[in-house]
N, C-alpha and C positions, 0 to 999 in steps of 0.2 A: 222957432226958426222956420222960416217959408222953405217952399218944394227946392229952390237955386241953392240956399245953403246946402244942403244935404246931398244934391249932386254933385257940386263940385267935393264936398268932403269927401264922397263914395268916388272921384275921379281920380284926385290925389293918394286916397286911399290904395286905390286898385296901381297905379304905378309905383308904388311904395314897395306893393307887395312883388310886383313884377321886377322891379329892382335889387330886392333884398333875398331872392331866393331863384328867380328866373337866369337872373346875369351867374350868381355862382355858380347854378349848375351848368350852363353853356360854358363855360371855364371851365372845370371838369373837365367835361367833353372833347371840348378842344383840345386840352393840353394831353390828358392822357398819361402824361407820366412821360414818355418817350417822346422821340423825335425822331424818324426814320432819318438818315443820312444818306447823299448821293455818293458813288465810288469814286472815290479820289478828293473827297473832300477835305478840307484841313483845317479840324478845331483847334483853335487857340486857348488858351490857358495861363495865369497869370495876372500879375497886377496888372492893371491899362498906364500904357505908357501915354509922353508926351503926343506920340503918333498916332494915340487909341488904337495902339496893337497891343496885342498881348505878347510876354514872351518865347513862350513855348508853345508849339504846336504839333501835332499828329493828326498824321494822315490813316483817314479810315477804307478800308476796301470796301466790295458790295457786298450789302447784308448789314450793315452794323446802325444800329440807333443810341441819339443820346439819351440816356437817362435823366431825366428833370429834375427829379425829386434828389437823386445823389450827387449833384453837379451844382458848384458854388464857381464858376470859372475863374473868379479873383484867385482861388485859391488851387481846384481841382476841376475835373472833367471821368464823370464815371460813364463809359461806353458798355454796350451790350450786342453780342449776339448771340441770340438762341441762350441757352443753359452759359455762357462764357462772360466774364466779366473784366473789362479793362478799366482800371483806375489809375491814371496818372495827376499825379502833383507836383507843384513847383516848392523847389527847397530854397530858400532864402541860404545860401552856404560861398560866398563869394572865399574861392582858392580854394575850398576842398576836394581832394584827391575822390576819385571813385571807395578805394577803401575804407578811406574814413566816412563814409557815407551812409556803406555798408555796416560798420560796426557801429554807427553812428544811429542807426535803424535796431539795432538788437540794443541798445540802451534805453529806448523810450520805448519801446517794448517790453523790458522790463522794469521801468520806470512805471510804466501804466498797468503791475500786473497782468499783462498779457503774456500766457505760457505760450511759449513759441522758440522752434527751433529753428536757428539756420545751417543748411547744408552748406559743398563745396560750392563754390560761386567760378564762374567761366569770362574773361574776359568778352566785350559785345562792346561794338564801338557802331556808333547813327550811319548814315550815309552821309553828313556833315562834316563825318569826322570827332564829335564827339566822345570820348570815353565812360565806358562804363563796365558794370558789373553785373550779373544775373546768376541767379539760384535758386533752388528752393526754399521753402519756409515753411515747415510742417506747424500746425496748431492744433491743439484740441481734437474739434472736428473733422478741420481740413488741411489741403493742402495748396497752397499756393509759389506760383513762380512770383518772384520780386526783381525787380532791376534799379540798377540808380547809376547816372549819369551826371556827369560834373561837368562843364562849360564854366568857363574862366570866370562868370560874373555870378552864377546862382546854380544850381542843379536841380534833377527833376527825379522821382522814383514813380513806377510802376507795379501794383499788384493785380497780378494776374490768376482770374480762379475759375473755375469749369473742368471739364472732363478731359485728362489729361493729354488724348489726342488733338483738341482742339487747342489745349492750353500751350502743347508744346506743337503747336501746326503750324502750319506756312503766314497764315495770314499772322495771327500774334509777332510771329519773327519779324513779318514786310510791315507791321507797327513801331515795332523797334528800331528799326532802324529807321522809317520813316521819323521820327522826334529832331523835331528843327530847335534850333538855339538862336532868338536873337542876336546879332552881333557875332556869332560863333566861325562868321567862314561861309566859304560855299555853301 
């Protein structure tokens, strides 16, 4: 092979490798895991509708990032700040009551082997006007606040985990109620 073959091999070669190991790790980097979020933002969540919305949404205050790696938005959206953890999901549940939602959550709970306890739960309705539920939910290790809201076409549940002041503080609360329902109203 003459001196041209062997350079362009060593050309092709060297973007190959720049390719297969340069681009991943600037991906990496970039992503990070997290996504810082501006205050007052409003993630959506849910299948993509005809309008390429989704249809539930919450609004985050300052401070909070999304988590990349825990976030499938078809389905959920896991948020963070600091030590605290916000997970909201969409419940495919068209007509169920807040209740049933609720005991409906302590069945595949223990459906899935998951030791877990539910406390007394408090009535918590959106700023929508949507209805719901919230409680604790002791497990194993930890403990977590749970919520679930029903809107007439699907519902949405929330677990919430961190240091209890946090968990049960102002901003988690102006989350809660912040949760929009497609179609739900105001």
């Amino acid at each position: 092979m003459d001196r041209k073959g062997w350079l362009g091999t060593l050309a092709v070669a060297a973007v190959l490798v720049v390719l297969g190991v340069g681009l991943p790790m600037a991906d990496r980097r970039v992503t990070g895991g997290e996504v810082p979020l501006p205050a007052g933002a409003r993630v959506q969540v849910g299948p993509l509708g005809a309008d390429e919305q989704r249809p539930v949404s919450v609004q985050v205050p300052d401070g909070w990032a999304l988590d990349v790696d825990g976030t499938e938005l078809s389905e959920s959206v896991a948020l963070f700040n600091g030590l605290t953890s916000f997970q909201l999901s969409v419940i495919m549940s068209e007509g169920a009551t807040p209740e049933q939602l609720w005991h409906g959550l302590g069945r595949i709970e223990q459906a899935g082997g998951v030791n877990a306890r539910q406390g007394e739960t408090v009535t918590i309705t959106t700023a929508q006007g949507v209805p719901g539920l919230a409680g604790p939910v002791t497990f194993r290790d930890r403990m977590a606040l749970v919520a679930v809201f029903a809107a007439a076409a699907l519902g949405a549940d929330v677990v919430v985990t961190g240091p209890p002041s946090e968990v049960m503080g102002e901003d988690v609360g102006a989350m809660l109620r912040s949760i929009r329902f497609a179609g739900a109203g105001a």
